[in-house]
py3Dmol code that shows the C-alpha trace and the ligand (Angstrom):
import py3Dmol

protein = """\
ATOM      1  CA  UNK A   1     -16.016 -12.581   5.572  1.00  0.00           C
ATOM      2  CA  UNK A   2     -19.406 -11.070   5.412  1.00  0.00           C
ATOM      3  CA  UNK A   3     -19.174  -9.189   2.763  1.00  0.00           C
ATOM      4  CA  UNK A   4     -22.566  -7.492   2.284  1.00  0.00           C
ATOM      5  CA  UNK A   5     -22.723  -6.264   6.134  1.00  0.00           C
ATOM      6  CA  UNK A   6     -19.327  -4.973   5.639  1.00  0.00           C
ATOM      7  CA  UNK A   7     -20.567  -3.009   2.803  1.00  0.00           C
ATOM      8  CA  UNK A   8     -23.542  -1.817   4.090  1.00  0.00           C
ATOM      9  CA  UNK A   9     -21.636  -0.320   7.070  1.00  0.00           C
ATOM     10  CA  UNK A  10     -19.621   1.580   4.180  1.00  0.00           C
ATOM     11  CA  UNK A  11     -22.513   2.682   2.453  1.00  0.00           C
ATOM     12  CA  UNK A  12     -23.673   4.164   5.878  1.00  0.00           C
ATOM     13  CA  UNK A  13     -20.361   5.805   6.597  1.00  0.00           C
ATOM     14  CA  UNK A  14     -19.904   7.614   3.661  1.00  0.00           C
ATOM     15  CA  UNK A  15     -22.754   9.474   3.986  1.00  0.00           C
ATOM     16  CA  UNK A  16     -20.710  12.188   5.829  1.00  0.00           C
ATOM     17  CA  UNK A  17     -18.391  12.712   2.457  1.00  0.00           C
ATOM     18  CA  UNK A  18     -21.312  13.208  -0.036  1.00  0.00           C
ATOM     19  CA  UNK A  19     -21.530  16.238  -1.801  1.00  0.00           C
ATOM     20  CA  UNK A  20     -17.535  16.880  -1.305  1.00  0.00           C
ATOM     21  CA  UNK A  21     -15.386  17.174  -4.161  1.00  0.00           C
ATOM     22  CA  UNK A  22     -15.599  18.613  -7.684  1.00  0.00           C
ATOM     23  CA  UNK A  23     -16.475  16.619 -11.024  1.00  0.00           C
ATOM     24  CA  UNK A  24     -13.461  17.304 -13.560  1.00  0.00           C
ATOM     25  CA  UNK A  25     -14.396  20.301 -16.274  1.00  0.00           C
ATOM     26  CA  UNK A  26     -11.336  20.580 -18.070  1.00  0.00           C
ATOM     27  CA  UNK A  27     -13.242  18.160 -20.367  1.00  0.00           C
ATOM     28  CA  UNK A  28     -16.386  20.028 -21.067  1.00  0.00           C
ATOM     29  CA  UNK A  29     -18.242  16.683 -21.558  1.00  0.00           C
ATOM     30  CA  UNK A  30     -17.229  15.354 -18.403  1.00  0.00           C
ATOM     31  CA  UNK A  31     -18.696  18.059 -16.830  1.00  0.00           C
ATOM     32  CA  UNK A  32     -22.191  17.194 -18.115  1.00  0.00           C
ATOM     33  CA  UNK A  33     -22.192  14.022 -15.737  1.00  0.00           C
ATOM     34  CA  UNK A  34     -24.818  14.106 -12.782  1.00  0.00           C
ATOM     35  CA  UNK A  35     -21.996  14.401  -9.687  1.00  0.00           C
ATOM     36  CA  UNK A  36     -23.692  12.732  -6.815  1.00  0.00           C
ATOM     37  CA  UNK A  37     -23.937   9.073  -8.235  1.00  0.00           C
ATOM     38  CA  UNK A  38     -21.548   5.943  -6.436  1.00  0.00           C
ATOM     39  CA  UNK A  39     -21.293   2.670  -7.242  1.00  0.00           C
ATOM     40  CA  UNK A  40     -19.070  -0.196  -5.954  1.00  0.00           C
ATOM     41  CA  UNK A  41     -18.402  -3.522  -7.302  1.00  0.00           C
ATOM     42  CA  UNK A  42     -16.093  -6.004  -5.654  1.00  0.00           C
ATOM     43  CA  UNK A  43     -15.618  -9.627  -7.228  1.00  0.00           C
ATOM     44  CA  UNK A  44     -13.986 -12.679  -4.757  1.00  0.00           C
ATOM     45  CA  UNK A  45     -11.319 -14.602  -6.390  1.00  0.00           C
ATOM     46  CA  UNK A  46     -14.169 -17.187  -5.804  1.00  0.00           C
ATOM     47  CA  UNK A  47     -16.242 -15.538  -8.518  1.00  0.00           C
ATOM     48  CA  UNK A  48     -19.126 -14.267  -5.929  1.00  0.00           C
ATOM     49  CA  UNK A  49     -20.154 -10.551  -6.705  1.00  0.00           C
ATOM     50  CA  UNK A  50     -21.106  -7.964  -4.006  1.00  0.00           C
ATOM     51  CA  UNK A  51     -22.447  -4.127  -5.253  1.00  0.00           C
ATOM     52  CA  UNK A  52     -23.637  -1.012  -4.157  1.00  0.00           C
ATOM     53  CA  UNK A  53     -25.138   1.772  -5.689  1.00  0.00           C
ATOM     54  CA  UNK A  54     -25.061   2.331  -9.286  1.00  0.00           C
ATOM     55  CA  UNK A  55     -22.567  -0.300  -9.653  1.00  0.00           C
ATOM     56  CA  UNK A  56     -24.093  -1.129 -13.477  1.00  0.00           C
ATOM     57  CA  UNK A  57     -23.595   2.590 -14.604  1.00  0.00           C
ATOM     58  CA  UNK A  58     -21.747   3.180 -17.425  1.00  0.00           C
ATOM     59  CA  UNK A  59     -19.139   6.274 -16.884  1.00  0.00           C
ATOM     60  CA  UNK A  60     -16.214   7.485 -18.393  1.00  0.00           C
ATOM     61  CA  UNK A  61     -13.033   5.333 -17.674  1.00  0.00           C
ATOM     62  CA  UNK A  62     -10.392   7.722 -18.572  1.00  0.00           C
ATOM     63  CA  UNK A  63      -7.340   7.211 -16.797  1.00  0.00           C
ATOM     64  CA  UNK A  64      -8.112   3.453 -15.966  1.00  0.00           C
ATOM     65  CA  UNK A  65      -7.959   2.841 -19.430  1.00  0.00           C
ATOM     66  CA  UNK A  66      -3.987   3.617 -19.525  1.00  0.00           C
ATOM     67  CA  UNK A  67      -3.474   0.378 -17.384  1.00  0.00           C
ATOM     68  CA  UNK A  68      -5.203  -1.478 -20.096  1.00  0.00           C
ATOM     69  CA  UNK A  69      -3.186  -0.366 -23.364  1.00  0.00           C
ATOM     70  CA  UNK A  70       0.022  -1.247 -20.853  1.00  0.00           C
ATOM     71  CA  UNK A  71      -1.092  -4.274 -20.898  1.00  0.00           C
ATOM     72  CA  UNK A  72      -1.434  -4.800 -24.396  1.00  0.00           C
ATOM     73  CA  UNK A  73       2.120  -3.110 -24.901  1.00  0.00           C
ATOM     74  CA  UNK A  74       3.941  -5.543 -23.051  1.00  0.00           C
ATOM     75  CA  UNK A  75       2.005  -8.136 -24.760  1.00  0.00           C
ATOM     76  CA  UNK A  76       3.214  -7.013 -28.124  1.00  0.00           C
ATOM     77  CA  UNK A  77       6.586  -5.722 -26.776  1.00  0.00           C
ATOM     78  CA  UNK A  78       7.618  -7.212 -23.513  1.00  0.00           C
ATOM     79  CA  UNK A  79      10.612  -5.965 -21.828  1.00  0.00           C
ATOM     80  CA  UNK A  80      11.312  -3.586 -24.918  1.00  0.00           C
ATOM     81  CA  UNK A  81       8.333  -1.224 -23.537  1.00  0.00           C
ATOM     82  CA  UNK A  82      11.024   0.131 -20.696  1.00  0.00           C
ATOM     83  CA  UNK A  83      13.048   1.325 -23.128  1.00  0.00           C
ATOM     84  CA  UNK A  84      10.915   4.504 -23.905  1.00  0.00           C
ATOM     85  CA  UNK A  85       8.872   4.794 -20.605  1.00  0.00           C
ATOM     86  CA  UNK A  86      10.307   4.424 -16.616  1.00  0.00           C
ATOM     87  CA  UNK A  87       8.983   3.054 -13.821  1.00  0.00           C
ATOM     88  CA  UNK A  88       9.196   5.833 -10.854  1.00  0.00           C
ATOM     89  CA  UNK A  89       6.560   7.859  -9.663  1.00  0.00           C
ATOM     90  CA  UNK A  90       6.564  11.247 -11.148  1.00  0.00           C
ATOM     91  CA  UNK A  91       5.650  13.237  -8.206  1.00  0.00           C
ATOM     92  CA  UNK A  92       3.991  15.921 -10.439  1.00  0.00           C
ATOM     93  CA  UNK A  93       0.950  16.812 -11.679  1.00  0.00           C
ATOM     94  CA  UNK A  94       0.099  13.979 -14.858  1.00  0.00           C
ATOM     95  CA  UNK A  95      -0.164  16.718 -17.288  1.00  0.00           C
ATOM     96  CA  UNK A  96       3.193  18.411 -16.297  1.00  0.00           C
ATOM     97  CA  UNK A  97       5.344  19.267 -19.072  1.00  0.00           C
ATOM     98  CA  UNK A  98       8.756  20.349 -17.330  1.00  0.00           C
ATOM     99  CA  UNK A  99       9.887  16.237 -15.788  1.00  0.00           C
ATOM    100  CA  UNK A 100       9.777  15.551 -19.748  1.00  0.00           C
ATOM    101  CA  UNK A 101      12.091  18.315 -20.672  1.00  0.00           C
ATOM    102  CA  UNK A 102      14.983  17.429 -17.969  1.00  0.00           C
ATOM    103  CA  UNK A 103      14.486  13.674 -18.568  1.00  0.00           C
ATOM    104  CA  UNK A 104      14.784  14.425 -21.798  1.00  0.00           C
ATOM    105  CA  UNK A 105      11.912  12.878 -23.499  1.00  0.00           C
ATOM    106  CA  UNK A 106      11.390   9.574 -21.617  1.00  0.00           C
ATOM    107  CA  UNK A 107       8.268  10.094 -19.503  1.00  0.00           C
ATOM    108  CA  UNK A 108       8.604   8.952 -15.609  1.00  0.00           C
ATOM    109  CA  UNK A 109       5.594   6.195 -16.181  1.00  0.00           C
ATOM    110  CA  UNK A 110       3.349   4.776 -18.369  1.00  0.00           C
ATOM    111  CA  UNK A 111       0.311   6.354 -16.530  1.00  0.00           C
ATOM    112  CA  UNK A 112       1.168   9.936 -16.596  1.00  0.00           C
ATOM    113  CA  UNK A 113      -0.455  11.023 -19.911  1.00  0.00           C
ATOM    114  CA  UNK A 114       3.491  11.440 -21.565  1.00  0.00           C
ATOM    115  CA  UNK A 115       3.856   7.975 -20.742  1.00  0.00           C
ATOM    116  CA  UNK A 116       0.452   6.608 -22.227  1.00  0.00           C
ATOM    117  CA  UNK A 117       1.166   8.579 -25.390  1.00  0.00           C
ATOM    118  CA  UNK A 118       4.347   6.741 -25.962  1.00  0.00           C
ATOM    119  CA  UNK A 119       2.171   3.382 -24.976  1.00  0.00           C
ATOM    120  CA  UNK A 120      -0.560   4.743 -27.277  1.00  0.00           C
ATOM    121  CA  UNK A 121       2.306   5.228 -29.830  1.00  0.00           C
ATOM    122  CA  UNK A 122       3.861   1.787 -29.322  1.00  0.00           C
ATOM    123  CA  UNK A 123       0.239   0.337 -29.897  1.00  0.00           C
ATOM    124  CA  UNK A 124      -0.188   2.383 -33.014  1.00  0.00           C
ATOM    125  CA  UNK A 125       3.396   0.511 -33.967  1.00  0.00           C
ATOM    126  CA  UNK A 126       2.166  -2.915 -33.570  1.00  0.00           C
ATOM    127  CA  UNK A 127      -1.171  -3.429 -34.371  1.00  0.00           C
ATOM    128  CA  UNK A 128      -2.682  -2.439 -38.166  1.00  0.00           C
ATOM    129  CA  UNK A 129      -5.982  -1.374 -35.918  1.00  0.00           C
ATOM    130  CA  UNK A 130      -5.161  -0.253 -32.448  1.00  0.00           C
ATOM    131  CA  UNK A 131      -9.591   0.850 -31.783  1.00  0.00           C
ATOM    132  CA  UNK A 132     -10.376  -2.510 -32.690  1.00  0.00           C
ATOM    133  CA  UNK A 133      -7.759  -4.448 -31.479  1.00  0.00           C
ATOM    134  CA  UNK A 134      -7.988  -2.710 -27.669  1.00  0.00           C
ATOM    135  CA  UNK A 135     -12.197  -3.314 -27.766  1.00  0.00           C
ATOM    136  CA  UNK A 136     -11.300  -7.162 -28.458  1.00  0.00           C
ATOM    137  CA  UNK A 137      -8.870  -7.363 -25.600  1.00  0.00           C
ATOM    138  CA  UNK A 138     -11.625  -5.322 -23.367  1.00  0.00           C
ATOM    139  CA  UNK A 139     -14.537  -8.225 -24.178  1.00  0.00           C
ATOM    140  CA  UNK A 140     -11.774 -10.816 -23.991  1.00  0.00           C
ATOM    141  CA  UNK A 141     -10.946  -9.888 -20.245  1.00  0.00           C
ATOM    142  CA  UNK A 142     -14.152  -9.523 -18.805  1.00  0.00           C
ATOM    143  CA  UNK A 143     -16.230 -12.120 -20.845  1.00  0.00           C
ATOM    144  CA  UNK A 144     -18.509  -8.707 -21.421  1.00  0.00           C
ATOM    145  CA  UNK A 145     -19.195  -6.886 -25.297  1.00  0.00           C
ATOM    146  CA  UNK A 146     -21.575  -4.897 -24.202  1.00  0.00           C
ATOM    147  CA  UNK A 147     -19.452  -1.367 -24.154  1.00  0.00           C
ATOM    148  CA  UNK A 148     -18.044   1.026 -26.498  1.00  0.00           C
ATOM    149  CA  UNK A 149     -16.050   4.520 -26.578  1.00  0.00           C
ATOM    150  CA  UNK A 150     -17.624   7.457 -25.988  1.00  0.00           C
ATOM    151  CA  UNK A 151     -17.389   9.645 -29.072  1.00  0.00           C
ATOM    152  CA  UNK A 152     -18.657  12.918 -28.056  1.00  0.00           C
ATOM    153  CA  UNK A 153     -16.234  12.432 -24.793  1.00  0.00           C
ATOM    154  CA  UNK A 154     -13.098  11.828 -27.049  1.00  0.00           C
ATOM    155  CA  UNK A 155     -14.094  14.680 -29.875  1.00  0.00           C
ATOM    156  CA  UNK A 156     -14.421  17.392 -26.613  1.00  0.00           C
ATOM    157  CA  UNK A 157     -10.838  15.678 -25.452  1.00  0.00           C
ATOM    158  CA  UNK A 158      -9.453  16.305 -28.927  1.00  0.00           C
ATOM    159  CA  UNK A 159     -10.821  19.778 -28.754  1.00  0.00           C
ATOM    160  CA  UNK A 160      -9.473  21.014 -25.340  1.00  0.00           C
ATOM    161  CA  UNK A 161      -6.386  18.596 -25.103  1.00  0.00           C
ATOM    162  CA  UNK A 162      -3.712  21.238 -26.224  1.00  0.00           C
ATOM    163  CA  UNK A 163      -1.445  20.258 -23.525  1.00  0.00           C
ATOM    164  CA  UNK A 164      -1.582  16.303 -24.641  1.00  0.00           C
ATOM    165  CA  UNK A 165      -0.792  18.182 -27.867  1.00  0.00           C
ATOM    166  CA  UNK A 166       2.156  19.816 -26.792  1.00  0.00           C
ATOM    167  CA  UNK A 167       3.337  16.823 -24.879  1.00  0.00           C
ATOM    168  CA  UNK A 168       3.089  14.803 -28.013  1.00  0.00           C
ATOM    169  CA  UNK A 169       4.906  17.410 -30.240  1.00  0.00           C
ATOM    170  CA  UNK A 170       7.551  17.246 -27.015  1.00  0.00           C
ATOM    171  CA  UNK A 171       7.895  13.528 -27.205  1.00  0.00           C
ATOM    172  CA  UNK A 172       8.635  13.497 -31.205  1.00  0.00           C
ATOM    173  CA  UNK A 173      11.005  15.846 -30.897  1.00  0.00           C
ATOM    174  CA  UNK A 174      12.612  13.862 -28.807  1.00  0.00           C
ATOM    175  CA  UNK A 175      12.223  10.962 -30.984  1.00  0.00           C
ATOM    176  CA  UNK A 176      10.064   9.284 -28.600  1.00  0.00           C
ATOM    177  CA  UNK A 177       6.709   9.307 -30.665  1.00  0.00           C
ATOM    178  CA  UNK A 178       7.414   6.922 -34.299  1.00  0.00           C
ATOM    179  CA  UNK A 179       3.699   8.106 -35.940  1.00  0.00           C
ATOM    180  CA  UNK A 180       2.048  10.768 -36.598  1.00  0.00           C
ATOM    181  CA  UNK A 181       1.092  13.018 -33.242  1.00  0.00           C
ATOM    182  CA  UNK A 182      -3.289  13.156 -34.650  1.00  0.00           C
ATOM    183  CA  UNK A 183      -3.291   9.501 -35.353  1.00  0.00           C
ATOM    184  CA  UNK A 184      -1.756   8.948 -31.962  1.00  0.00           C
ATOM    185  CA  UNK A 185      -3.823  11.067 -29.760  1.00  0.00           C
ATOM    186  CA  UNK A 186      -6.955   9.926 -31.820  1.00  0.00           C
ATOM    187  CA  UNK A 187      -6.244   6.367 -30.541  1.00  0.00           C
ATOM    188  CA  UNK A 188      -5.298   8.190 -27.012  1.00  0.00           C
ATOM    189  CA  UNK A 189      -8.274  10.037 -26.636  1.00  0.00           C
ATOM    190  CA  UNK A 190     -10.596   6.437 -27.969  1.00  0.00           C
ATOM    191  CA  UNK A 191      -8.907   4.652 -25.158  1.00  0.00           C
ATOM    192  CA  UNK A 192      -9.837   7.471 -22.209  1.00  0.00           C
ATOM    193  CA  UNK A 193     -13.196   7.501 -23.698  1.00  0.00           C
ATOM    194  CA  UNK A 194     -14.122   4.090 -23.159  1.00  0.00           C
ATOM    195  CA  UNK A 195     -17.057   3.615 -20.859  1.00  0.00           C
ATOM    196  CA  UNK A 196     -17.376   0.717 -18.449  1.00  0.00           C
ATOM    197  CA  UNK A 197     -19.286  -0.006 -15.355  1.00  0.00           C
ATOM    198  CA  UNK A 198     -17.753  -0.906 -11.798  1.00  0.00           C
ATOM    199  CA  UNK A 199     -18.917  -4.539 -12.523  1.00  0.00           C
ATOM    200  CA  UNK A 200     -16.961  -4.784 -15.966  1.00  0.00           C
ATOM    201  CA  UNK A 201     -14.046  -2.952 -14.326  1.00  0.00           C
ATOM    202  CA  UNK A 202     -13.770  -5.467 -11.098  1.00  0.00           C
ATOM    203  CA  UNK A 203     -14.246  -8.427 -14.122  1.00  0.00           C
ATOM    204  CA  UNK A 204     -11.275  -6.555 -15.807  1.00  0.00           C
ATOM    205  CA  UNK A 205      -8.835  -6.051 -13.025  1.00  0.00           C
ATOM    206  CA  UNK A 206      -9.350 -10.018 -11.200  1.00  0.00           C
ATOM    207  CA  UNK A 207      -6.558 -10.389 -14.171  1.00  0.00           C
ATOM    208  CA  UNK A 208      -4.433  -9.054 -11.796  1.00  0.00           C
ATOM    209  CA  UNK A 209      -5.713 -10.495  -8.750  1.00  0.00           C
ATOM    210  CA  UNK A 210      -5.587 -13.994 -10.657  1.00  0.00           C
ATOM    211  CA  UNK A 211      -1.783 -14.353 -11.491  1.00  0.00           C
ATOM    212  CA  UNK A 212      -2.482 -13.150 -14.780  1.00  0.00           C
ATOM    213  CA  UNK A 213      -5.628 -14.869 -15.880  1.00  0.00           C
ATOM    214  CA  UNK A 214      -9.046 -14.711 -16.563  1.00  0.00           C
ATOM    215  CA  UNK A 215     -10.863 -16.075 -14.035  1.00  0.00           C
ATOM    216  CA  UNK A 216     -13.838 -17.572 -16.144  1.00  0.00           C
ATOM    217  CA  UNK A 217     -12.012 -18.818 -19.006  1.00  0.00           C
ATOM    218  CA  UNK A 218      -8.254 -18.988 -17.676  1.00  0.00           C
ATOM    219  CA  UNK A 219      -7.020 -17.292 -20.874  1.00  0.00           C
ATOM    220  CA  UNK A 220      -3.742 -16.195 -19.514  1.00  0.00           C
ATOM    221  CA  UNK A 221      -3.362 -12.009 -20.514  1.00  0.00           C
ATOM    222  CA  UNK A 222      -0.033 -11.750 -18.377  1.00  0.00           C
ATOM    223  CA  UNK A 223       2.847 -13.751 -17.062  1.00  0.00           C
ATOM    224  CA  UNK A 224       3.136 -13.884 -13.304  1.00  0.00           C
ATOM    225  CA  UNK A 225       6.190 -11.757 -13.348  1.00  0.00           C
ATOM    226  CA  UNK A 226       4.793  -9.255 -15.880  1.00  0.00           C
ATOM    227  CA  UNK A 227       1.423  -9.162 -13.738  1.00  0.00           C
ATOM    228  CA  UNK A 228       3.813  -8.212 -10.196  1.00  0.00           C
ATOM    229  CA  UNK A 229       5.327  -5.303 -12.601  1.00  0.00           C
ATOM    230  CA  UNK A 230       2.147  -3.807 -13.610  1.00  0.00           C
ATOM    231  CA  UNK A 231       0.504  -4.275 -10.401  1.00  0.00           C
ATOM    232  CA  UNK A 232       3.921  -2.706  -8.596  1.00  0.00           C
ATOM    233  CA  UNK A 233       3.092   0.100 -11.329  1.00  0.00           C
ATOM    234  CA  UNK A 234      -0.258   0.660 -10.114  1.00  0.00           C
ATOM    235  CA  UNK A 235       0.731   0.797  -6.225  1.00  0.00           C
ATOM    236  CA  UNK A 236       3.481   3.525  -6.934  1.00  0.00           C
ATOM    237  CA  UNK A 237       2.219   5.174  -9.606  1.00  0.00           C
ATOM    238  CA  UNK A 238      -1.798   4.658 -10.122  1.00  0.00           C
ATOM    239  CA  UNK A 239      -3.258   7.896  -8.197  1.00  0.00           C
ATOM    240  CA  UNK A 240      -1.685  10.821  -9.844  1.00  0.00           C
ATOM    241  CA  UNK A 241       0.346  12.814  -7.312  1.00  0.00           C
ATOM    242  CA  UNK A 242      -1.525  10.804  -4.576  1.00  0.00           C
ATOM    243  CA  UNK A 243       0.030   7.476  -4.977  1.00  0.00           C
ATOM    244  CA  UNK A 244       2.078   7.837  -1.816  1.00  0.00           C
ATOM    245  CA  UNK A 245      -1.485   8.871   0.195  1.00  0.00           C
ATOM    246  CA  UNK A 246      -3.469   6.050  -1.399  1.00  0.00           C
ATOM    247  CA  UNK A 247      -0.649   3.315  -0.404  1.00  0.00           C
ATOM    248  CA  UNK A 248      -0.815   5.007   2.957  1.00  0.00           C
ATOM    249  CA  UNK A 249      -4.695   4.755   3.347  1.00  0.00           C
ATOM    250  CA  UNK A 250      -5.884   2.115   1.115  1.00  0.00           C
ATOM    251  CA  UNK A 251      -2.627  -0.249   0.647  1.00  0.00           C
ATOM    252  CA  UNK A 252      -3.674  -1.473  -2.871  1.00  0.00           C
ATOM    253  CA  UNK A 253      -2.540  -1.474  -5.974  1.00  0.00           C
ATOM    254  CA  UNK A 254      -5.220   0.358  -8.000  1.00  0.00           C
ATOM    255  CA  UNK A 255      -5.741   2.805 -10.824  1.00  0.00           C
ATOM    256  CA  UNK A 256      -7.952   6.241 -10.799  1.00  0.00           C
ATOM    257  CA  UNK A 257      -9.180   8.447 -13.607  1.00  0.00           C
ATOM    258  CA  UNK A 258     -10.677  11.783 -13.914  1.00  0.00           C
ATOM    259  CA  UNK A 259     -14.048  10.818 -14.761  1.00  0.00           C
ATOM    260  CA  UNK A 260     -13.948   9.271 -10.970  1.00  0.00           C
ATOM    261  CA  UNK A 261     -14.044   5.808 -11.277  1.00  0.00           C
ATOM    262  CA  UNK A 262     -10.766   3.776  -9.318  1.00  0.00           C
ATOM    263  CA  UNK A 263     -10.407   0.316  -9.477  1.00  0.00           C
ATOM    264  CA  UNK A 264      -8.073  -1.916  -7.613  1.00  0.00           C
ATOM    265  CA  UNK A 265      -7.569  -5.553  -6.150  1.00  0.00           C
ATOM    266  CA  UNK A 266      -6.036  -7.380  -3.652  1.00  0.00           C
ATOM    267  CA  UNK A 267      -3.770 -10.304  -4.964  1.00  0.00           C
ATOM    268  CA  UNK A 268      -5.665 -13.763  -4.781  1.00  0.00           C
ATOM    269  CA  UNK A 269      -8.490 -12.092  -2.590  1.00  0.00           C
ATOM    270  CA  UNK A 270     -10.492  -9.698  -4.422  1.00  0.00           C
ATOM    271  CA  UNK A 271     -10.781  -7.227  -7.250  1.00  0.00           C
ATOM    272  CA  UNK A 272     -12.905  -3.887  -6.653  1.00  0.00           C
ATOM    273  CA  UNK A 273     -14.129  -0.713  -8.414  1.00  0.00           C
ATOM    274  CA  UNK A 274     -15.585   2.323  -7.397  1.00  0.00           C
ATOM    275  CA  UNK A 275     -17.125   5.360  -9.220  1.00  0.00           C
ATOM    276  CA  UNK A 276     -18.577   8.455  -8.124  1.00  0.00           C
ATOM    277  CA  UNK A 277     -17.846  11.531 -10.378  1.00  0.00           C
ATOM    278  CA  UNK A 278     -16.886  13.934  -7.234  1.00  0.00           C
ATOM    279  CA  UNK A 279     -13.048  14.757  -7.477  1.00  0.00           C
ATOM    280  CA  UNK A 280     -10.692  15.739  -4.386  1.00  0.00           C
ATOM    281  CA  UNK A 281      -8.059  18.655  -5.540  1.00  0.00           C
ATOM    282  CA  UNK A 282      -5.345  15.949  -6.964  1.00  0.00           C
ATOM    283  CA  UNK A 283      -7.945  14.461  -9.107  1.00  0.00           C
ATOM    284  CA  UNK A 284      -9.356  11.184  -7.296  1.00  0.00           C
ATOM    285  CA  UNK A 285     -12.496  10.484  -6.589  1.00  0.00           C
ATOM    286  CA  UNK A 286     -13.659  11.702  -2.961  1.00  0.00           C
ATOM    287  CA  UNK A 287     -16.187   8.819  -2.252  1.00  0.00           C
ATOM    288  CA  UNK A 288     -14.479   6.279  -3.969  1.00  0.00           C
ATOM    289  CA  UNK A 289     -11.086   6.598  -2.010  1.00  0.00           C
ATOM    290  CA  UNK A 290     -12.913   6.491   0.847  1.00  0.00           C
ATOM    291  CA  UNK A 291     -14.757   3.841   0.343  1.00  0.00           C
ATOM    292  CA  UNK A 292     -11.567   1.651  -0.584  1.00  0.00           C
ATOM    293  CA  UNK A 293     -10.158   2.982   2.872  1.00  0.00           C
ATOM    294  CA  UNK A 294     -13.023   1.836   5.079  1.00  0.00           C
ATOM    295  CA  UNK A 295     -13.049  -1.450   2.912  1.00  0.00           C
ATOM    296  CA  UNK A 296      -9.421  -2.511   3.683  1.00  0.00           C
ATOM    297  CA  UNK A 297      -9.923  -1.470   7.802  1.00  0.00           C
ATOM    298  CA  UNK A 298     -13.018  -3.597   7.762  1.00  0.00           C
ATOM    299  CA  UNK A 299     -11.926  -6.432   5.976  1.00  0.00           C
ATOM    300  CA  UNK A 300      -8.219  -6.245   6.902  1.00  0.00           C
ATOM    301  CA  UNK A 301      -7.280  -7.280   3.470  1.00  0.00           C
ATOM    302  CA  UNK A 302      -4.594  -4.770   2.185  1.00  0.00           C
ATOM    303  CA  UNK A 303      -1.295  -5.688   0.921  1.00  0.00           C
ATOM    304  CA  UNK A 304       0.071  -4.645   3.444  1.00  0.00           C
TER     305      UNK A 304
END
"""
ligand_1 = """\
10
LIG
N -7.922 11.687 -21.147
C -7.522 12.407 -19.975
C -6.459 13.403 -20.338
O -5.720 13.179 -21.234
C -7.029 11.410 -18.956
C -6.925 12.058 -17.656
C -7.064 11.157 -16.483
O -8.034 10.412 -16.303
O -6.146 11.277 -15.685
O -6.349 14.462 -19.781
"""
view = py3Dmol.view(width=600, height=400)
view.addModel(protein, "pdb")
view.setStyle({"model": 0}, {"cartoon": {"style": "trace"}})
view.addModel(ligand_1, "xyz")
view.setStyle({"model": 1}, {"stick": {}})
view.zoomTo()
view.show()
């Protein structure tokens, strides 16, 4: 495949879509990012790189991040980590407080934010320091140190995140938090603040592309079974209430977060990431879904 035509002729027909969207502002110092920036990094199983754009810009994961501490969970925990967290798509908004009431306690998924406070918590658990520990396993998957959490992003979280609050007071009253709710949400809020570029995020996600392993160094992060659940995760359950509409028009598993970055891969093929800050109304990025769509028509590789 020739890559860099086909992503020229994306560059060229998103041109239409810029400007659309809205970058998030429920976290005032999200809001402070410049909105018309896009970058786009896709790495071949083979290793070769292809970018656009301001694929070496740094931005705020957020979301993404959640697929990471998972990962690290099931590391420390295995199948015990579906004990306090499901595996079906929640079908509501991933701040919504009323699923965890009826389902008494035990969020839908590990990616709504209910679900990566229990992961958060379960992290807390195992490891004496959860900061350190989850910047190791971030250089140890992509062969990268340079990158760090965001303080100022994670203080103005902490500030404004009274509904993670409530969620977490929710969850211990249901007995599904073991530590204390601040020390949780501190390492919460550390995690979603971690900034990345699309290049470190494709380098990150070929784990899942690559049965489990690191491409450069073949350190193995994830069994091959483990690796289908999480990516199964991320196809049902990686785009908010959009999941369903991302399958439909991208056919990838992937992962989104609010500060618009998505990353995805295809299995054995490719890993991918996109970021431009621009959000559609169910909180993905605008340019970045679309340019995942026009990359699977041109290049026919989705998993489906
Ligand atoms: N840290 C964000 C929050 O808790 C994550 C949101 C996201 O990217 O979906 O609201």
């Amino acid at each position: 495949l020739d890559y860099p035509t086909i992503l020229a002729s994306i560059q060229e027909e998103l041109r239409p879509f810029w400007g659309q969207g809205k970058v998030a502002d429920y976290i005032p110092e999200l809001a402070r990012v410049s909105p018309d920036q896009f970058g786009l990094s896709l790495e071949c199983s083979d290793g070769r790189i292809f970018e656009l754009g301001a694929s070496t810009t740094p931005f705020s994961i957020q979301s993404i991040s959640k697929v990471f501490t998972l990962v690290m969970a099931i590391q420390c925990l295995s199948e015990k980590v579906w004990t306090r967290v499901g595996v079906e798509p929640s079908g509501n908004p991933f701040n919504s407080l009323v699923q965890l009431e009826y389902e008494e306690g035990v969020p839908r998924n590990p990616f709504i934010n209910a679900g990566a406070i229990v992961i958060a918590d379960m992290l807390v658990s195992e490891l004496g320091a959860p900061k350190e520990a989850f910047l190791q396993f971030m250089r140890s998957i992509t062969g990268e140190v340079g990158f760090s959490s965001n303080e100022k992003v994670a203080q103005s979280e902490k500030e404004h995140g009274f509904r993670n609050s409530a969620m977490a007071y929710f969850l211990k009253s249901y007995g599904n938090l073991k530590n204390e709710v601040e020390v949780v949400l501190d390492f919460y809020y550390f995690h979603c603040a971690l900034e990345m570029n699309c290049r470190q995020l494709a380098k990150a996600f070929m784990v899942f592309a690559n049965h489990g392993c690191v491409l450069q160094t073949g350190e193995k992060v994830l069994s091959l079974s483990q690796t289908k659940r999480v990516n199964a995760l991320m196809q049902t359950c990686g785009f908010y209430d959009e999941s369903g509409e991302f399958t439909f028009s991208v056919g990838l598993p992937g992962k989104s977060g609010v500060g618009g970055g998505i990353a995805a891969l295809h299995p054995q093929e490719f890993s991918v990431s996109v970021w431009s800050p621009r959000l559609n109304k169910k909180g993905n990025s605008v340019l970045g879904m679309k340019a995942l769509e026009l990359l699977t028509t041109k290049t026919g590789f989705s998993i489906f």
